[in-house]
C-alpha angles and dihedrals in degrees: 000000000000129000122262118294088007099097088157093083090048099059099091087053088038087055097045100044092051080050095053090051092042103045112024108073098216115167137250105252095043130242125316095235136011087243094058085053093049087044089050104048096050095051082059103047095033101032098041117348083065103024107033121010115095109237116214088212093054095055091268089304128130116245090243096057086041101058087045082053097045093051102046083055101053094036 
């Protein structure tokens, strides 16, 4: 999190965050157990959010098939 009147630092959280209520369908009353939520969560970010989902920042590509990317370029 960034410091006061510097929002700048903030925007990666921000963006993740907005991801998390728009695209994970989590329901109203909560989750039943801390561990659901965890299970839930990780299912999200390491099941879709990394693997999946196009990033606009990564020239439409996934963070999985970036870093490869990345890597065959700088071997």
């Amino acid at each position: 999190m960034s410091r006061a009147d510097d929002p700048y630092n903030n925007a990666w959280a921000e963006s993740l965050w907005s991801r998390l209520k728009a695209e994970l369908d989590m329901p109203k009353g909560g989750y039943e157990s801390l561990e659901k939520l965890k299970s839930v969560l990780f299912e999200y970010i390491d099941g879709y959010y990394n693997i999946r989902r196009l990033h606009s920042g990564l020239n439409y590509l996934n963070p999985a098939a970036f870093e490869a990317m990345y890597y065959r370029k700088t071997a």
